[in-house]
C-alpha positions in Angstrom: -15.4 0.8 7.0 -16.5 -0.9 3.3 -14.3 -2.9 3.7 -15.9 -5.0 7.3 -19.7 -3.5 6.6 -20.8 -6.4 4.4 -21.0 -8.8 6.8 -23.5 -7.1 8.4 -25.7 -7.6 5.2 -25.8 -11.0 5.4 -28.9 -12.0 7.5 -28.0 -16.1 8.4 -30.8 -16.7 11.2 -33.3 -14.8 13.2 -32.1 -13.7 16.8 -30.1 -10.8 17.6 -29.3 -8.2 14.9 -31.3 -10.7 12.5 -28.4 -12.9 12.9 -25.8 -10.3 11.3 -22.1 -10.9 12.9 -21.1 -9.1 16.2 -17.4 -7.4 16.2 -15.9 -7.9 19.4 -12.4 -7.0 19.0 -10.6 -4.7 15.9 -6.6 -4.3 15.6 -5.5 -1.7 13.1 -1.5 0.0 12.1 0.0 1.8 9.4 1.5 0.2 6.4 5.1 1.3 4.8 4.9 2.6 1.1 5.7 -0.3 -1.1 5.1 -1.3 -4.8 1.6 -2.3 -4.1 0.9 0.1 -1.5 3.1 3.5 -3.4 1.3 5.7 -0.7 1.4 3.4 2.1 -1.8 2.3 4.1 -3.6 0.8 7.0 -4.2 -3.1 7.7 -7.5 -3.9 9.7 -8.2 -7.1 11.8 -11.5 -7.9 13.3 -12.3 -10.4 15.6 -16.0 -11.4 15.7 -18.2 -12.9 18.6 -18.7 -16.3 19.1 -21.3 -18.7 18.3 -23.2 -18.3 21.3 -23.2 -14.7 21.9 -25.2 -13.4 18.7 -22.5 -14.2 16.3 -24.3 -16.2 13.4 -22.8 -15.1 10.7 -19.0 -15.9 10.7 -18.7 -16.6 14.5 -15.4 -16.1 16.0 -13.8 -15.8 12.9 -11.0 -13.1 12.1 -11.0 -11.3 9.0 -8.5 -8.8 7.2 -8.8 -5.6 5.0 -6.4 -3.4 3.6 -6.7 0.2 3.3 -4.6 2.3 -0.1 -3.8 5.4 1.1 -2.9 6.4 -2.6 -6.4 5.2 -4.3 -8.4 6.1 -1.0 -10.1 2.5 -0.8 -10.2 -0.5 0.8 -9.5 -4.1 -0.5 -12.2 -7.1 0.3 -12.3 -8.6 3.5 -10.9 -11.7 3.4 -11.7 -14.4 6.3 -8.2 -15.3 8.0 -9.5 -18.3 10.2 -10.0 -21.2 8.1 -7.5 -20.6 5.7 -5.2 -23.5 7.1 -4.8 -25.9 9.7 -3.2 -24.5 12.5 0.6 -25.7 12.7 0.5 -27.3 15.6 -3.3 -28.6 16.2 -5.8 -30.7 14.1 -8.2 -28.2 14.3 -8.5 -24.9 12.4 -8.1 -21.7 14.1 -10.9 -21.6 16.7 -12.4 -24.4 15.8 -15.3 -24.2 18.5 -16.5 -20.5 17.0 -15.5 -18.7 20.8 -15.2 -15.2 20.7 -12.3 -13.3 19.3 -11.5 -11.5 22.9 -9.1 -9.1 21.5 -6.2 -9.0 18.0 -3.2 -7.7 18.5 -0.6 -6.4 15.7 3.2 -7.0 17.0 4.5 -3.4 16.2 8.3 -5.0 15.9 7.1 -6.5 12.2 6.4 -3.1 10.5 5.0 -5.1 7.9 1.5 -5.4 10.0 1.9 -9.4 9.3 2.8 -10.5 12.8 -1.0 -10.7 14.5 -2.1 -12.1 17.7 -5.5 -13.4 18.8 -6.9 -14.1 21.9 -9.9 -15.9 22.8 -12.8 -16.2 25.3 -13.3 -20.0 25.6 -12.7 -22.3 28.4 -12.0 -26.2 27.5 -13.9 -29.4 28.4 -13.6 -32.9 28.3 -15.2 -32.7 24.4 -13.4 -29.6 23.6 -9.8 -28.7 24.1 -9.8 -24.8 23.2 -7.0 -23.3 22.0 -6.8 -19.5 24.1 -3.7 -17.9 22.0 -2.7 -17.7 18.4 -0.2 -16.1 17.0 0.3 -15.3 12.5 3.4 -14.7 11.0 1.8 -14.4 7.6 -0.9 -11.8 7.7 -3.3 -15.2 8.7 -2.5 -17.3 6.0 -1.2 -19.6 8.6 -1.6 -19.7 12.7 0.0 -21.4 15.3 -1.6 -22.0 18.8 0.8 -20.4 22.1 -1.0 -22.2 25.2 2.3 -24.6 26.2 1.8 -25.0 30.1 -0.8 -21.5 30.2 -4.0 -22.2 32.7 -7.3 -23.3 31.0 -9.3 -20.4 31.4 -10.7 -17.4 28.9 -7.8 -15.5 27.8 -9.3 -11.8 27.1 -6.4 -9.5 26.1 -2.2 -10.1 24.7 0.3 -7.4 24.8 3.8 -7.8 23.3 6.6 -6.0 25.2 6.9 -2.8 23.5 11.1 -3.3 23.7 11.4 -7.3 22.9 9.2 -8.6 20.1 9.7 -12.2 22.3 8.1 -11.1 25.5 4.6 -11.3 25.5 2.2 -10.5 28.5 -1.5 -12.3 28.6 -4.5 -11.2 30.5 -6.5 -14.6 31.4 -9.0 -15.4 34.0 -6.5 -16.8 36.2 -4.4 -13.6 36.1 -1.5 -12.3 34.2 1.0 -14.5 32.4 4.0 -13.7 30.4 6.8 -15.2 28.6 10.1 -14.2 27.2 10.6 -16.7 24.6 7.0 -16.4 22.6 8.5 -19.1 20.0 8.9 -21.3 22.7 5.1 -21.8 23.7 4.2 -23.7 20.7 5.5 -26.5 22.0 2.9 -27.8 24.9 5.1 -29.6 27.1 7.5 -26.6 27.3 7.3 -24.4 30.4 7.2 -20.7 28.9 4.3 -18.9 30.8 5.0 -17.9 34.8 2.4 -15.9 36.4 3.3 -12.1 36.2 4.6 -10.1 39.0 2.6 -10.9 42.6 -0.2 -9.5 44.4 -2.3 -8.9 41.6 -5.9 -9.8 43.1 -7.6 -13.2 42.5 -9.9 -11.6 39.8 -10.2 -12.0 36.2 -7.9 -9.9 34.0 -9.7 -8.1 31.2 -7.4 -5.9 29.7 -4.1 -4.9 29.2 -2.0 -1.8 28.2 1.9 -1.1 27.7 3.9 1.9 27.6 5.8 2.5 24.4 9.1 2.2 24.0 9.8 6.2 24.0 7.4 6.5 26.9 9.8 8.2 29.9 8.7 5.0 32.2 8.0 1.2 31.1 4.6 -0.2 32.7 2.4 -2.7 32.1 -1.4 -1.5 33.2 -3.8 -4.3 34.1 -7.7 -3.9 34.5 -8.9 -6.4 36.3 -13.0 -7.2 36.5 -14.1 -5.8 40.2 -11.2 -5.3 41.1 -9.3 -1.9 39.9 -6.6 -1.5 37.8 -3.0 -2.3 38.9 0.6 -1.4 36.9 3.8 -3.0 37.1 7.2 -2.8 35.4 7.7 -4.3 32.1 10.4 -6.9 31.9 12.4 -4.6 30.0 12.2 -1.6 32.4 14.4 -1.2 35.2 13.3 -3.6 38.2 10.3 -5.2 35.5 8.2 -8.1 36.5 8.3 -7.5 40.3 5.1 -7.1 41.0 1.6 -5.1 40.3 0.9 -1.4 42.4 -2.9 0.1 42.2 
């Protein structure tokens, strides 16, 4: 919308798109009515491509907009990454301009302030990417998830539809999850296990959950090659057992 559309107006380099920003991932959900919303509203995130991938202007950054259901407009975008240091690194949120693989809004916080971001980056010996953040605060502050997960591009994050602290990632190496999110800020702690078994040795790129009022509790998993496969949710009746095509 107006809000996101600027950024394509800002020409930072020749190359693709005349070096306008690429959008590679958007999260959007409805906002309660409240003083400054009396109509309620939408929030937006969008994650942009990375450095390398046609992104030159504002290259794997995340940004935020506001819609007013009551007025019928949108606020300015305002650019989420750099805003702070994340909690728990020395560098900014991703720091090495990766792309933003995919956002996802925690439905649990109906405020729309709880926001995840994955991203497509693998580390080296001269940089140590960070693959998972998670904001508390609409972005104004981020704190990095990856504890004891694999180094390898993380690509999509779903939070368990029936317990805001269970959180599944799709990754290269497969699907992980955890059941204590809070937890995974801390490096040494152990908090992400491989999901389920059987799931083929093939990069996950997506991920899907049932809602909560959905008659049966699946997570779906598309993998790149190799199909898509579903398994139980934690939370549903024999969850976490293992995927089935």
């Amino acid at each position: 919308g107006d809000a996101i559309s600027p950024i394509f107006d800002n020409h930072a380099s020749s190359g693709p798109c005349s070096g306008d920003a690429l959008i590679r991932s958007v999260a959007a959900t409805a906002l309660p009515v409240s003083t400054a919303l009396p109509s309620g509203g939408e929030i937006v995130y969008v994650g942009m491509h990375g450095s390398a991938n046609g992104g030159g202007t504002l290259p794997g950054h995340v940004l935020r907009a506001t819609y007013n259901s009551a007025t019928g407009s949108w606020s300015s975008s305002t650019d989420v990454t750099a805003l702070n240091a994340v909690a728990n690194d020395i560098h900014t949120m991703n720091y090495f301009g990766f792309d933003i693989s995919s956002l996802f809004i925690d439905a649990h916080d109906t405020t729309g302030q709880t926001v995840y971001a994955t991203v497509a980056g693998i580390s080296s010996l001269t940089e140590i990417v960070q693959e998972v953040y998670r904001s508390t605060d609409v972005g104004a502050h981020w704190t990095t998830l990856m504890a004891n997960l694999p180094a390898a591009s993380a690509n999509s994050l779903v939070v368990d539809p029936q317990d805001a602290n269970t959180v599944y990632i799709a990754t290269d190496a497969g699907v992980y999850s955890t059941r204590q999110i809070a937890s995974c800020a801390s490096a040494p702690f152990e908090c992400w296990s491989a999901f389920g078994s059987g799931l083929p040795e093939a990069p996950v790129v997506a991920l899907s959950a049932e809602p909560a009022t959905a008659s049966v509790h699946d997570l779906v998993a598309a993998t790149y090659g190799r199909g898509i496969w579903i398994s139980p949710l934690w939370g549903a009746p024999g969850g976490g057992t293992g995927p089935a095509t």
